[in-house]
Biopython code that builds the backbone (N, CA, C, O; Angstrom):
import numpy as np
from Bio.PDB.StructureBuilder import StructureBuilder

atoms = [
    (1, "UNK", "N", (80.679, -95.019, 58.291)),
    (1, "UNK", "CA", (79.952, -93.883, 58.804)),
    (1, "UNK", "C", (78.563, -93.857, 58.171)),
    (1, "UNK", "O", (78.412, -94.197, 56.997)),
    (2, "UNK", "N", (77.371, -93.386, 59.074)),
    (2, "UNK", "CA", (76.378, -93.245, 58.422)),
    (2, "UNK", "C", (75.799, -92.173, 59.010)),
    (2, "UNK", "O", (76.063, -91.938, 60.189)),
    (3, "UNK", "N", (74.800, -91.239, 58.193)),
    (3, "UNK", "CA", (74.486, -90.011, 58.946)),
    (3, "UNK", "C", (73.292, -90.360, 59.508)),
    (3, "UNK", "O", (72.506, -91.285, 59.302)),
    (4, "UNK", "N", (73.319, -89.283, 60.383)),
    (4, "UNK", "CA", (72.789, -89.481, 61.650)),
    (4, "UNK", "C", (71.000, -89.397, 61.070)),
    (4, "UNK", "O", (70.167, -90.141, 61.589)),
    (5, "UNK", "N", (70.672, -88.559, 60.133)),
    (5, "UNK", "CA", (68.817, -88.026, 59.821)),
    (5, "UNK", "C", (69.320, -87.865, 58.484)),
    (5, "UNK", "O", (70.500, -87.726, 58.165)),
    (6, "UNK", "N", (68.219, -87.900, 57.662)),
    (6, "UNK", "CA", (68.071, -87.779, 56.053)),
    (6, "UNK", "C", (67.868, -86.123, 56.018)),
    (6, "UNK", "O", (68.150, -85.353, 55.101)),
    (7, "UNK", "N", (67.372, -85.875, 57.131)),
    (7, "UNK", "CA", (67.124, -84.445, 57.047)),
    (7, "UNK", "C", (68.845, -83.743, 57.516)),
    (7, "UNK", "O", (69.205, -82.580, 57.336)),
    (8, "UNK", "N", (69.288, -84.353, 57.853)),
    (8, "UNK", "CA", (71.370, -83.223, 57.971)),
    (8, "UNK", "C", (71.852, -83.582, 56.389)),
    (8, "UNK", "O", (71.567, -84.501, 55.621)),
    (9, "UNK", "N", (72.730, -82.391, 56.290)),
    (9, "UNK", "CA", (73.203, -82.407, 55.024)),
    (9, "UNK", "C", (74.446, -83.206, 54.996)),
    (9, "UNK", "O", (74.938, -83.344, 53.876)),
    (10, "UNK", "N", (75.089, -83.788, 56.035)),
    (10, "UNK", "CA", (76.487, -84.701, 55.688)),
    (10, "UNK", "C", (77.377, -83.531, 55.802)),
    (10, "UNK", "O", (78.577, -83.758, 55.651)),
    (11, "UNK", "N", (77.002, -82.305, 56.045)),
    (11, "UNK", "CA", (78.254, -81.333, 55.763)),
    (11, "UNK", "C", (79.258, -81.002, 57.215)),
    (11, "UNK", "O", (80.233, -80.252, 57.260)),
    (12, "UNK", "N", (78.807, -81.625, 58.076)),
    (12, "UNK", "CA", (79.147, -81.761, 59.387)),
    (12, "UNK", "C", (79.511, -82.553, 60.583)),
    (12, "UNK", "O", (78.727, -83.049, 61.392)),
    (13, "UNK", "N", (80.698, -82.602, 60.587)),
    (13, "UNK", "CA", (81.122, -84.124, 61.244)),
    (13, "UNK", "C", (79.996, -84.800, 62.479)),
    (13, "UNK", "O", (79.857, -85.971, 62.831)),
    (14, "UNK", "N", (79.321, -83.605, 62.927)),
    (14, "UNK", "CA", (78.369, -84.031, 63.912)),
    (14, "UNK", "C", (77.210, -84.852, 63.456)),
    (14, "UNK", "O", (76.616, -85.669, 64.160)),
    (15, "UNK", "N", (76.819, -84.426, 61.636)),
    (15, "UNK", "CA", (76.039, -84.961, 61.134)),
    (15, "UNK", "C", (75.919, -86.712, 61.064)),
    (15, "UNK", "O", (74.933, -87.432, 60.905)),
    (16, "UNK", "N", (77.286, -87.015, 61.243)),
    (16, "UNK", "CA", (77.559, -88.526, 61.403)),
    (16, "UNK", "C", (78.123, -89.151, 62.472)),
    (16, "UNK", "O", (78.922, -88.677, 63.279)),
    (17, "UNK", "N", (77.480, -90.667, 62.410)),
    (17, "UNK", "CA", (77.856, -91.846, 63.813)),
    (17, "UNK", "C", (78.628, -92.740, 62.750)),
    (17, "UNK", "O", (78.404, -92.992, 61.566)),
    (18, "UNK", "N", (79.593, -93.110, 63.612)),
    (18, "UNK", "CA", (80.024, -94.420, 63.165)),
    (18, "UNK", "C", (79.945, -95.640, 63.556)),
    (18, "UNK", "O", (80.538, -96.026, 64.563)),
    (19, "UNK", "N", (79.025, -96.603, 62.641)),
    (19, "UNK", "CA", (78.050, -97.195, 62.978)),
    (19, "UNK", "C", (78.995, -99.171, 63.131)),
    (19, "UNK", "O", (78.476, -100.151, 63.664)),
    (20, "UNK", "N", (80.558, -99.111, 62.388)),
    (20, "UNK", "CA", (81.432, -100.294, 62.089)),
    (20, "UNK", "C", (82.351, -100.130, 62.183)),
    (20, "UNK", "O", (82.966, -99.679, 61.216)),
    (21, "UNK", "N", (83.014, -100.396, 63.413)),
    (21, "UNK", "CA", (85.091, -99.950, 63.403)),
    (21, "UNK", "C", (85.207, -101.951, 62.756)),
    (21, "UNK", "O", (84.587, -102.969, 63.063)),
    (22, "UNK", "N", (86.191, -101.681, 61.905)),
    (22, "UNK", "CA", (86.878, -102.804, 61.100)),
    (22, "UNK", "C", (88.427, -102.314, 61.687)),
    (22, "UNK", "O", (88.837, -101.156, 61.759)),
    (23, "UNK", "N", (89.209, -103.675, 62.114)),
    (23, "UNK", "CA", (90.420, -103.003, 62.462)),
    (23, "UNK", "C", (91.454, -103.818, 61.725)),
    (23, "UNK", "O", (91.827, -104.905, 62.166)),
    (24, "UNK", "N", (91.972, -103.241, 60.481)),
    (24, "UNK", "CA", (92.591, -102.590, 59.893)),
    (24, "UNK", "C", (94.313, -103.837, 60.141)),
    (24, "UNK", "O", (95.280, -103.927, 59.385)),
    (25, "UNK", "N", (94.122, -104.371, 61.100)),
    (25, "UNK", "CA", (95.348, -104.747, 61.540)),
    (25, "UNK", "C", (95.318, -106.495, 61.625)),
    (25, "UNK", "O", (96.105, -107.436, 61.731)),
    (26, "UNK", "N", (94.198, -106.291, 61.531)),
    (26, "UNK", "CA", (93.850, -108.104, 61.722)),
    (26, "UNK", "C", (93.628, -108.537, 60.094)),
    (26, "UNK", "O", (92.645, -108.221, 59.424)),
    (27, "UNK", "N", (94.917, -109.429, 59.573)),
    (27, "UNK", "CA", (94.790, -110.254, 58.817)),
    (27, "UNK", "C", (93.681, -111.376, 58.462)),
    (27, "UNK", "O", (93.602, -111.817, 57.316)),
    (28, "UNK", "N", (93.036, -111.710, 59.248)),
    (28, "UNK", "CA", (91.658, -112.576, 58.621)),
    (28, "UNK", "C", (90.769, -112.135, 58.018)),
    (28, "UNK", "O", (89.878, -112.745, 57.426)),
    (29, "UNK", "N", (90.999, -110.633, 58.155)),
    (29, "UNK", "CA", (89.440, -110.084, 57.453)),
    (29, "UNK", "C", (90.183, -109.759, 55.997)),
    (29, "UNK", "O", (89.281, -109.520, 55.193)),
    (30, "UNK", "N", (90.810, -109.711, 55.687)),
    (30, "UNK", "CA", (91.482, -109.774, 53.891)),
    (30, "UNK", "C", (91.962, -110.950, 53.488)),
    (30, "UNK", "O", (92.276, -111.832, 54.286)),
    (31, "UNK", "N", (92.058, -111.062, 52.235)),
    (31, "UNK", "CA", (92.889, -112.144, 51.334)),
    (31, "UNK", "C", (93.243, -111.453, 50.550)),
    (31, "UNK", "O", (92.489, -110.589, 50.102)),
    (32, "UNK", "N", (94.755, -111.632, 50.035)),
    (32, "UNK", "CA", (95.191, -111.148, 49.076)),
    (32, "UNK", "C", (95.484, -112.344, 47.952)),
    (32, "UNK", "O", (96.367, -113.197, 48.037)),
    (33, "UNK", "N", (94.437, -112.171, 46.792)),
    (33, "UNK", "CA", (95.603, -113.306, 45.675)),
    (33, "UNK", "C", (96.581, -112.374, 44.500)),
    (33, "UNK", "O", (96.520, -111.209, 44.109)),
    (34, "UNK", "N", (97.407, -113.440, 44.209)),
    (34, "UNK", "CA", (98.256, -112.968, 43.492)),
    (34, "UNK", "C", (98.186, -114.327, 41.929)),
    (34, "UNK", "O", (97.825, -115.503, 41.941)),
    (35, "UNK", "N", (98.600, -113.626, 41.012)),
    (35, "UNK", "CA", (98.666, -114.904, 40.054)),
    (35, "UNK", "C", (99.171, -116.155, 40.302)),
    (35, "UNK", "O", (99.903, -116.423, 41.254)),
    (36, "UNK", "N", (98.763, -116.988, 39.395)),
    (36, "UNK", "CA", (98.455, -118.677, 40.055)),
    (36, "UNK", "C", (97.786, -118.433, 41.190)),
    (36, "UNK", "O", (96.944, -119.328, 41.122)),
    (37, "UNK", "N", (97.545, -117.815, 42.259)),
    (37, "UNK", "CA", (96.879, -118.579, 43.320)),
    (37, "UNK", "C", (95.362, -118.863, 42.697)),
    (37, "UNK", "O", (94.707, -118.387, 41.770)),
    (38, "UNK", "N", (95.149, -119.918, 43.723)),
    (38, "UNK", "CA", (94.113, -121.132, 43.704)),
    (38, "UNK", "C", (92.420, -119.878, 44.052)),
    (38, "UNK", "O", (92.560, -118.998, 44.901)),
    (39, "UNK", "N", (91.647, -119.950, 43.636)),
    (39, "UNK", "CA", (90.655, -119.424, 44.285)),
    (39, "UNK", "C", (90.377, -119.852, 45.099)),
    (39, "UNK", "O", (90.638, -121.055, 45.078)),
    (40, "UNK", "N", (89.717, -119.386, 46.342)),
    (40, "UNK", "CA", (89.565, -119.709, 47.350)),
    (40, "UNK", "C", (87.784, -120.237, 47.094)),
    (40, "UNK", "O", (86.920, -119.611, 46.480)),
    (41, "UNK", "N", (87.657, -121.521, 47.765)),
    (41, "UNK", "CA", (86.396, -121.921, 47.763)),
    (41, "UNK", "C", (85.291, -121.327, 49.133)),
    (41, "UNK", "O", (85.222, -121.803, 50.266)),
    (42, "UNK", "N", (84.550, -120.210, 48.590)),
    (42, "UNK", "CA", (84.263, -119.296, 49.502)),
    (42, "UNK", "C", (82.581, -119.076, 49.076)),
    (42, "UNK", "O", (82.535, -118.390, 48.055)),
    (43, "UNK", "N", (81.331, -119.423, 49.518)),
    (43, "UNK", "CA", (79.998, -119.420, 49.218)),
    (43, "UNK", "C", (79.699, -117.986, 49.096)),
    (43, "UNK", "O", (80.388, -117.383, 49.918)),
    (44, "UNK", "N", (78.825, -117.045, 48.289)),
    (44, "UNK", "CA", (78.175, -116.128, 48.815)),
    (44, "UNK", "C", (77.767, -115.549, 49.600)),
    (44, "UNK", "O", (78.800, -115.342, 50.236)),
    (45, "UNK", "N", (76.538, -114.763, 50.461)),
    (45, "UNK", "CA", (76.133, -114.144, 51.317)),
    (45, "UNK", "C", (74.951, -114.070, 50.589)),
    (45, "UNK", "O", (74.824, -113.559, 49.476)),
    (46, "UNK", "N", (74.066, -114.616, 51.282)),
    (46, "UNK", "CA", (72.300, -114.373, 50.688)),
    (46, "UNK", "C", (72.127, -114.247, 49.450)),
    (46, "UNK", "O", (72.772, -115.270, 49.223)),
    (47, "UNK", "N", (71.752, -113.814, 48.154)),
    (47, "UNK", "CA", (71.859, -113.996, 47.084)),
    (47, "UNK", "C", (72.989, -114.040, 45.853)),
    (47, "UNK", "O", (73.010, -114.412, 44.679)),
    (48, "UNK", "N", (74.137, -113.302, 47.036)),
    (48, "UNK", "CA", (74.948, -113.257, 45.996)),
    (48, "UNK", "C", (75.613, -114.507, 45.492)),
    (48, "UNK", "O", (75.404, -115.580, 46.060)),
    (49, "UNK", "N", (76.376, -114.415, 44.487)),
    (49, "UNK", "CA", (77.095, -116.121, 43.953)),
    (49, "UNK", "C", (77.859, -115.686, 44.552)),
    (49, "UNK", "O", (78.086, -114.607, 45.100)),
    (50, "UNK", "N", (78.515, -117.064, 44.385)),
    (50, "UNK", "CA", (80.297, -117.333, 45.074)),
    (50, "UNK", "C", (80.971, -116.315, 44.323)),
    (50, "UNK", "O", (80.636, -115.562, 43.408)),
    (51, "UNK", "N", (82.765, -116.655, 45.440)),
    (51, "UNK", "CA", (83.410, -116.078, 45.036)),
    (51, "UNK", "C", (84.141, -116.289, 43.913)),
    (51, "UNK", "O", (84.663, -115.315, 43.371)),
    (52, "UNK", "N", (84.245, -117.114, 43.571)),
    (52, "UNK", "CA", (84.739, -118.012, 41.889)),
    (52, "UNK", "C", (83.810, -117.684, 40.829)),
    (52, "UNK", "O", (84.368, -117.396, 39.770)),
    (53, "UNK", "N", (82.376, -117.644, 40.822)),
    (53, "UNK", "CA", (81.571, -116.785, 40.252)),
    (53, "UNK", "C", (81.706, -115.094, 39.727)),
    (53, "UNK", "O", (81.418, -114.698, 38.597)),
    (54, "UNK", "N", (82.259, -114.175, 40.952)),
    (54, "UNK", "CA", (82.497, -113.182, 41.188)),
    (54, "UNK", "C", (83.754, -113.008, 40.361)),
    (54, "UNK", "O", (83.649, -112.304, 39.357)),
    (55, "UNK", "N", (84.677, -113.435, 40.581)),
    (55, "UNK", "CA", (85.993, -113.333, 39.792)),
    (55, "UNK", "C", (86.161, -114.391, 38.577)),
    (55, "UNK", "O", (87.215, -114.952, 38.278)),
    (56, "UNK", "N", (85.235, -114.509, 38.106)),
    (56, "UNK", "CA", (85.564, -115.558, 36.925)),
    (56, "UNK", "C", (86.210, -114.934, 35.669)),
    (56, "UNK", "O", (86.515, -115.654, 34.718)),
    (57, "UNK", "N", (86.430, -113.541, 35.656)),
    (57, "UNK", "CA", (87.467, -112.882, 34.538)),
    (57, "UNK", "C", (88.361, -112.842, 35.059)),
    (57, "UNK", "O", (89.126, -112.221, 34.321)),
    (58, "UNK", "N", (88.869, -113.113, 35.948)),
    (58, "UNK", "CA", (90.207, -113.314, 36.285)),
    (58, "UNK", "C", (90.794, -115.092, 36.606)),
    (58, "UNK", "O", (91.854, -115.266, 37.208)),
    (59, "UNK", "N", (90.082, -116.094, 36.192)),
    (59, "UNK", "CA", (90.716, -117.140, 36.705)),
    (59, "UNK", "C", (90.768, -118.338, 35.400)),
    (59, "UNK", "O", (89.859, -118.239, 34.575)),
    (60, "UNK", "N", (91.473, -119.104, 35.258)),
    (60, "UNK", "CA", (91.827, -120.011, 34.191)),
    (60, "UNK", "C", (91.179, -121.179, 34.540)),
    (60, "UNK", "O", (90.511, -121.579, 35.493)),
    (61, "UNK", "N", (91.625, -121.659, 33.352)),
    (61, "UNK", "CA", (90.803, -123.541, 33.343)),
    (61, "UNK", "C", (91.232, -124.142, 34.387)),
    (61, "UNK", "O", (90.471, -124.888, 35.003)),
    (62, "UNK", "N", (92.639, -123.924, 34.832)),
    (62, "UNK", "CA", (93.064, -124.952, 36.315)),
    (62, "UNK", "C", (92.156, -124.291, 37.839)),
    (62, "UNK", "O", (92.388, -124.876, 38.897)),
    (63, "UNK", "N", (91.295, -123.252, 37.850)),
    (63, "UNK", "CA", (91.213, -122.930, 38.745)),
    (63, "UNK", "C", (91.632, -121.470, 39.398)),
    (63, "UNK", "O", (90.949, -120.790, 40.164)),
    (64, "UNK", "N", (93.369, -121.088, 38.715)),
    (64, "UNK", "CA", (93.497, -120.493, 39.880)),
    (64, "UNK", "C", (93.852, -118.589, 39.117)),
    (64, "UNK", "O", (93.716, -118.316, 37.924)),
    (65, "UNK", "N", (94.035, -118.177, 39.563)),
    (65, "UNK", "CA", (94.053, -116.536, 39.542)),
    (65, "UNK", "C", (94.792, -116.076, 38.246)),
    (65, "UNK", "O", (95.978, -115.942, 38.545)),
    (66, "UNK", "N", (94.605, -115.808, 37.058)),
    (66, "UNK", "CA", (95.110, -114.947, 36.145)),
    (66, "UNK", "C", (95.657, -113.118, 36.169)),
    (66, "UNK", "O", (95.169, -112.109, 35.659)),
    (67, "UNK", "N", (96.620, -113.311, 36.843)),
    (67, "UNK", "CA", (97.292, -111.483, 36.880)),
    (67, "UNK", "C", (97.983, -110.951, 35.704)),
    (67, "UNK", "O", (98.329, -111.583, 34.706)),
    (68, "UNK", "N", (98.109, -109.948, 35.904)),
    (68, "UNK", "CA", (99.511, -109.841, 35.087)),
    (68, "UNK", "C", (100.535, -109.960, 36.512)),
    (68, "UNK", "O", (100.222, -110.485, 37.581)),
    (69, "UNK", "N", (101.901, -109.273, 36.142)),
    (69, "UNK", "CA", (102.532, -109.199, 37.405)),
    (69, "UNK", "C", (102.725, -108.483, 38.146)),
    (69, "UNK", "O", (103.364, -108.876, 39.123)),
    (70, "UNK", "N", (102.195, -106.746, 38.088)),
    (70, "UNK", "CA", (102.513, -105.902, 38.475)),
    (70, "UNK", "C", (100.524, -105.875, 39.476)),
    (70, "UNK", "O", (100.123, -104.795, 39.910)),
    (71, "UNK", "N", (99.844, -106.869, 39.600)),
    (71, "UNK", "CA", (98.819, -106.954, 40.244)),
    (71, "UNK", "C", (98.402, -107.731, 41.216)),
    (71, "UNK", "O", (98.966, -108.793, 41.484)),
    (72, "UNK", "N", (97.533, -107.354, 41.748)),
    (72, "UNK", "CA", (96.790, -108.229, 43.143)),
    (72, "UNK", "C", (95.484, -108.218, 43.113)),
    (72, "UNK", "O", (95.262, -107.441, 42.185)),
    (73, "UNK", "N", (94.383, -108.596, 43.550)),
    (73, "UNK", "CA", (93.346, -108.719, 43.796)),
    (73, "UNK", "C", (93.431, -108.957, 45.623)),
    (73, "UNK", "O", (93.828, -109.827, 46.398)),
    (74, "UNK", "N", (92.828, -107.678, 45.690)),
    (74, "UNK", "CA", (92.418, -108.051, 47.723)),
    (74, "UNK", "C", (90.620, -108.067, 47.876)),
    (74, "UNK", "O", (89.655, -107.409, 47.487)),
    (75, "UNK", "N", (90.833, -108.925, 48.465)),
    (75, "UNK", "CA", (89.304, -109.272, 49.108)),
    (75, "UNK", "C", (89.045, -109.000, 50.388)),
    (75, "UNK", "O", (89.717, -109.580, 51.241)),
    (76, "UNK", "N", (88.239, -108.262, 50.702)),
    (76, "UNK", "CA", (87.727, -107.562, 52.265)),
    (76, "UNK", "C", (86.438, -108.307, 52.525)),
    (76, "UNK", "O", (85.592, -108.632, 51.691)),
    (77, "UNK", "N", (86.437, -108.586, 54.228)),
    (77, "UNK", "CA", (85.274, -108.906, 55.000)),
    (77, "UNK", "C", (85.104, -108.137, 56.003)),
    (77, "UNK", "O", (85.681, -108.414, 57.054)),
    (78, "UNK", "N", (84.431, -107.213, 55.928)),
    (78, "UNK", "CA", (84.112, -106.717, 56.754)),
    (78, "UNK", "C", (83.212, -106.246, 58.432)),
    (78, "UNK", "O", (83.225, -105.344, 59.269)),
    (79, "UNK", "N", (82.520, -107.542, 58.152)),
    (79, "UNK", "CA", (81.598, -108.701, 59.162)),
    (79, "UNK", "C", (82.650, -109.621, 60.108)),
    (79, "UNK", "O", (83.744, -109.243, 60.526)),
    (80, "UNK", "N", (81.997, -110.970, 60.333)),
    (80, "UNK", "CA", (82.498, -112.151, 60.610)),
    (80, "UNK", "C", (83.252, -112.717, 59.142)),
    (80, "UNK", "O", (82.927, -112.931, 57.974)),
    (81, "UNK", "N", (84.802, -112.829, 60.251)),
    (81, "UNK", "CA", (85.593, -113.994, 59.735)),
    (81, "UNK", "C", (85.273, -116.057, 60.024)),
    (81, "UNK", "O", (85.965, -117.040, 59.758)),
    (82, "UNK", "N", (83.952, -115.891, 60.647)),
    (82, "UNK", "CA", (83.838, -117.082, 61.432)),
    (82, "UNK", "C", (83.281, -117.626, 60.210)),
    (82, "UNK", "O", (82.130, -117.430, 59.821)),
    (83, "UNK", "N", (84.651, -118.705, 59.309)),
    (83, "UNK", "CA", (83.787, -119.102, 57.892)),
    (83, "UNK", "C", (82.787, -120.561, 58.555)),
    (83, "UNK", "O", (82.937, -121.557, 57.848)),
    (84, "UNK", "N", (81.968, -120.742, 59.605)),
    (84, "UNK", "CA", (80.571, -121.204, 59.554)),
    (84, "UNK", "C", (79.566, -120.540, 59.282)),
    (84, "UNK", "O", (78.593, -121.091, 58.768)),
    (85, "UNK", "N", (79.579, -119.085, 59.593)),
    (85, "UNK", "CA", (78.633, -118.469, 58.855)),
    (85, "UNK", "C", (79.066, -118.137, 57.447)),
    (85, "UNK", "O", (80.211, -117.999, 57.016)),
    (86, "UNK", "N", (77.638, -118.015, 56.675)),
    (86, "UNK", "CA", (77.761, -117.360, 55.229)),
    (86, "UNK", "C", (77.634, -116.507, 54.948)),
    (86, "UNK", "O", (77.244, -116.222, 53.815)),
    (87, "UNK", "N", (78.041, -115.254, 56.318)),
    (87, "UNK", "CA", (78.154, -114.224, 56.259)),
    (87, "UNK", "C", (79.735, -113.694, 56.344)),
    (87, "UNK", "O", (80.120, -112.616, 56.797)),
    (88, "UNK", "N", (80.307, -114.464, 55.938)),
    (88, "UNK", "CA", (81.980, -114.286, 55.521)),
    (88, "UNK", "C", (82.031, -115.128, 54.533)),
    (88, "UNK", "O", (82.183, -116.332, 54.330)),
    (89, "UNK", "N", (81.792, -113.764, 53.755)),
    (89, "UNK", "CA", (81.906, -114.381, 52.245)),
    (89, "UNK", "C", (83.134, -113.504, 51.287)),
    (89, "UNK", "O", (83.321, -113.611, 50.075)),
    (90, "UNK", "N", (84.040, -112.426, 52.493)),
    (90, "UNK", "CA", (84.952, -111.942, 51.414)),
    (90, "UNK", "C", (84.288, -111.138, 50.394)),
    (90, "UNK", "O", (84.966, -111.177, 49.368)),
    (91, "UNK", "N", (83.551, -110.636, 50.295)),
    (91, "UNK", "CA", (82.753, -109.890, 48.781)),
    (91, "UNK", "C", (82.252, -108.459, 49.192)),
    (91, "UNK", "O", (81.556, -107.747, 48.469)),
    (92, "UNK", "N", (82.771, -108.080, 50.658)),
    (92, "UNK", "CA", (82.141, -106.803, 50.819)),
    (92, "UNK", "C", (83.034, -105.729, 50.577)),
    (92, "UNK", "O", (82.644, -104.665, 51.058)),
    (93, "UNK", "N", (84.104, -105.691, 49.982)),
    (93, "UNK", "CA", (84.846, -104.724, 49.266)),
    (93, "UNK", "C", (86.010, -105.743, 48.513)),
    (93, "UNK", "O", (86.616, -106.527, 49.242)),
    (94, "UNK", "N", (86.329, -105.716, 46.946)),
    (94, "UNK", "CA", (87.217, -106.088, 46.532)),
    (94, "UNK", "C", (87.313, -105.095, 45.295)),
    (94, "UNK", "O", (86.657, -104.479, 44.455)),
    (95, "UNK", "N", (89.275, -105.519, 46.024)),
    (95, "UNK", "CA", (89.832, -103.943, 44.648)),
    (95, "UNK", "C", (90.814, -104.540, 43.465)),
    (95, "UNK", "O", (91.792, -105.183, 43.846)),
    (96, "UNK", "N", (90.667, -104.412, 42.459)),
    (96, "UNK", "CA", (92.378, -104.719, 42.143)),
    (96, "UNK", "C", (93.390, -104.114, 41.904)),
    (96, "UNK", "O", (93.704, -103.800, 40.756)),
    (97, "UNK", "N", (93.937, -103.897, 42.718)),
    (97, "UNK", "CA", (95.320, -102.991, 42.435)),
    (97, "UNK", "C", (96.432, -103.341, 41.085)),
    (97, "UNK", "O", (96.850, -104.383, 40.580)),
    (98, "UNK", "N", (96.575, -102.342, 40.909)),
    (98, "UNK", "CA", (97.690, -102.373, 40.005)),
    (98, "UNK", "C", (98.928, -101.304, 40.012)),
    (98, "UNK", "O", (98.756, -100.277, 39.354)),
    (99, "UNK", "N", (100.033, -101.456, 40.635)),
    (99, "UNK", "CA", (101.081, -101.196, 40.836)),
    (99, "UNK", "C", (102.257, -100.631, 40.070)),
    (99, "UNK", "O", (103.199, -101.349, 39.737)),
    (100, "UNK", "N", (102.178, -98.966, 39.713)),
    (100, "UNK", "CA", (103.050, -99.130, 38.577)),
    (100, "UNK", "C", (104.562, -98.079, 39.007)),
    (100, "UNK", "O", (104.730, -97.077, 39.701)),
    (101, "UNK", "N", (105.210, -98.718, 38.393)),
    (101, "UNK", "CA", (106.797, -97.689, 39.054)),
    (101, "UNK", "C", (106.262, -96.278, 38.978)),
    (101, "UNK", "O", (105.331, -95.697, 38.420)),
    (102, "UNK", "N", (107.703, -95.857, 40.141)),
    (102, "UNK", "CA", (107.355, -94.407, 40.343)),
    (102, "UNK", "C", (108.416, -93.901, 38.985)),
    (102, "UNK", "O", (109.501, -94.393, 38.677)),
    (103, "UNK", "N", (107.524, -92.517, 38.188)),
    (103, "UNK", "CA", (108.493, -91.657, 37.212)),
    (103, "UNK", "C", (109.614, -90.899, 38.038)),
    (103, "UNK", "O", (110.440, -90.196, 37.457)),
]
sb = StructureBuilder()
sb.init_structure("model")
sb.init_model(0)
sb.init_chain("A")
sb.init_seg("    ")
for serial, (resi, resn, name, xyz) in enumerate(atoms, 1):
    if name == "N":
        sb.init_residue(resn, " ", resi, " ")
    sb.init_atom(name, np.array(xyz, "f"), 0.0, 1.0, " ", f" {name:<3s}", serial, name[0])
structure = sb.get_structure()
Protein backbone atom coordinates (compact mmCIF):
# COMPACT_ATOMS: atom_id res chain seq x y z
CA UNK A 1 0.00 0.00 0.00
CA UNK A 2 1.08 3.43 -0.61
CA UNK A 3 -0.75 6.66 0.15
CA UNK A 4 -2.30 8.29 -2.17
CA UNK A 5 -0.67 12.53 -1.38
CA UNK A 6 1.93 13.44 1.32
CA UNK A 7 -0.61 15.87 2.12
CA UNK A 8 -3.51 12.75 3.61
CA UNK A 9 -2.74 11.67 6.92
CA UNK A 10 -2.81 7.66 6.28
CA UNK A 11 -5.70 7.79 8.75
CA UNK A 12 -8.13 6.67 6.11
CA UNK A 13 -8.49 3.72 4.08
CA UNK A 14 -9.36 6.06 1.17
CA UNK A 15 -6.09 7.72 1.91
CA UNK A 16 -4.44 4.63 0.23
CA UNK A 17 -3.94 2.64 -3.34
CA UNK A 18 -2.56 -0.49 -3.54
CA UNK A 19 0.09 -0.14 -5.66
CA UNK A 20 1.55 -4.57 -5.55
CA UNK A 21 -0.82 -7.63 -5.05
CA UNK A 22 1.97 -10.51 -4.31
CA UNK A 23 -0.04 -13.73 -4.19
CA UNK A 24 0.64 -15.32 -1.27
CA UNK A 25 0.01 -18.84 -2.75
CA UNK A 26 2.64 -19.21 -5.31
CA UNK A 27 5.66 -20.98 -4.01
CA UNK A 28 8.42 -19.40 -6.28
CA UNK A 29 8.32 -16.20 -4.78
CA UNK A 30 9.76 -17.69 -1.22
CA UNK A 31 12.53 -19.99 -0.15
CA UNK A 32 12.57 -21.41 2.91
CA UNK A 33 16.11 -22.71 4.38
CA UNK A 34 16.41 -24.77 7.14
CA UNK A 35 19.82 -25.96 8.76
CA UNK A 36 22.40 -27.64 6.56
CA UNK A 37 20.72 -26.34 3.62
CA UNK A 38 23.12 -25.21 0.92
CA UNK A 39 22.81 -21.39 0.23
CA UNK A 40 21.35 -20.69 -2.60
CA UNK A 41 23.64 -19.05 -5.27
CA UNK A 42 21.50 -15.96 -5.84
CA UNK A 43 23.25 -12.31 -7.20
CA UNK A 44 21.98 -9.08 -5.68
CA UNK A 45 19.72 -6.42 -7.16
CA UNK A 46 21.62 -3.18 -8.16
CA UNK A 47 23.92 -2.48 -5.41
CA UNK A 48 23.07 -4.76 -3.09
CA UNK A 49 25.57 -7.96 -2.43
CA UNK A 50 24.51 -11.39 -2.82
CA UNK A 51 22.62 -13.47 -0.99
CA UNK A 52 25.53 -15.46 0.74
CA UNK A 53 26.90 -12.05 1.54
CA UNK A 54 23.57 -11.10 3.20
CA UNK A 55 23.38 -14.17 5.39
CA UNK A 56 26.90 -14.79 6.13
CA UNK A 57 26.05 -15.03 10.09
CA UNK A 58 24.22 -17.69 9.50
CA UNK A 59 26.30 -20.04 7.21
CA UNK A 60 29.48 -22.33 7.86
CA UNK A 61 32.74 -23.15 6.15
CA UNK A 62 30.91 -25.92 3.93
CA UNK A 63 28.61 -23.40 2.60
CA UNK A 64 25.45 -24.22 3.93
CA UNK A 65 22.85 -22.74 6.60
CA UNK A 66 23.69 -22.75 10.41
CA UNK A 67 20.14 -22.96 12.58
CA UNK A 68 19.47 -24.01 15.62
CA UNK A 69 16.45 -26.40 15.31
CA UNK A 70 13.57 -24.80 16.36
CA UNK A 71 14.38 -22.17 13.15
CA UNK A 72 14.01 -21.15 9.55
CA UNK A 73 15.10 -18.42 7.58
CA UNK A 74 12.38 -17.43 4.69
CA UNK A 75 13.36 -15.37 1.87
CA UNK A 76 10.68 -13.27 -0.08
CA UNK A 77 10.62 -11.91 -3.75
CA UNK A 78 8.41 -9.88 -4.23
CA UNK A 79 9.00 -8.76 -8.04
CA UNK A 80 10.01 -11.30 -10.74
CA UNK A 81 10.74 -14.87 -10.04
CA UNK A 82 12.27 -14.93 -13.67
CA UNK A 83 15.97 -15.76 -12.17
CA UNK A 84 17.38 -14.06 -15.73
CA UNK A 85 16.71 -11.00 -14.35
CA UNK A 86 18.68 -9.56 -11.32
CA UNK A 87 15.79 -8.39 -10.19
CA UNK A 88 14.98 -11.72 -8.32
CA UNK A 89 17.24 -11.59 -5.95
CA UNK A 90 15.12 -13.00 -2.89
CA UNK A 91 16.27 -9.98 -0.54
CA UNK A 92 13.09 -7.99 -0.54
CA UNK A 93 11.80 -9.26 2.75
CA UNK A 94 13.69 -11.89 4.86
CA UNK A 95 12.60 -13.04 8.39
CA UNK A 96 13.89 -15.54 10.72
CA UNK A 97 11.52 -17.25 12.51
CA UNK A 98 11.90 -18.92 15.51
CA UNK A 99 9.38 -21.31 16.75
CA UNK A 100 8.83 -21.92 20.29
CA UNK A 101 6.25 -24.48 22.06
CA UNK A 102 3.02 -23.39 23.14
CA UNK A 103 2.88 -22.91 27.43
Amino acid sequence: MKKNSTKKSGDYESHWTEYMEVDDHNSTKTIILVNDAPVPNIEGCLDQGDLESFLKDFIDDEGNIVLEGNEIIILFELGTTNMESSAADFLDLVILVTRTPER
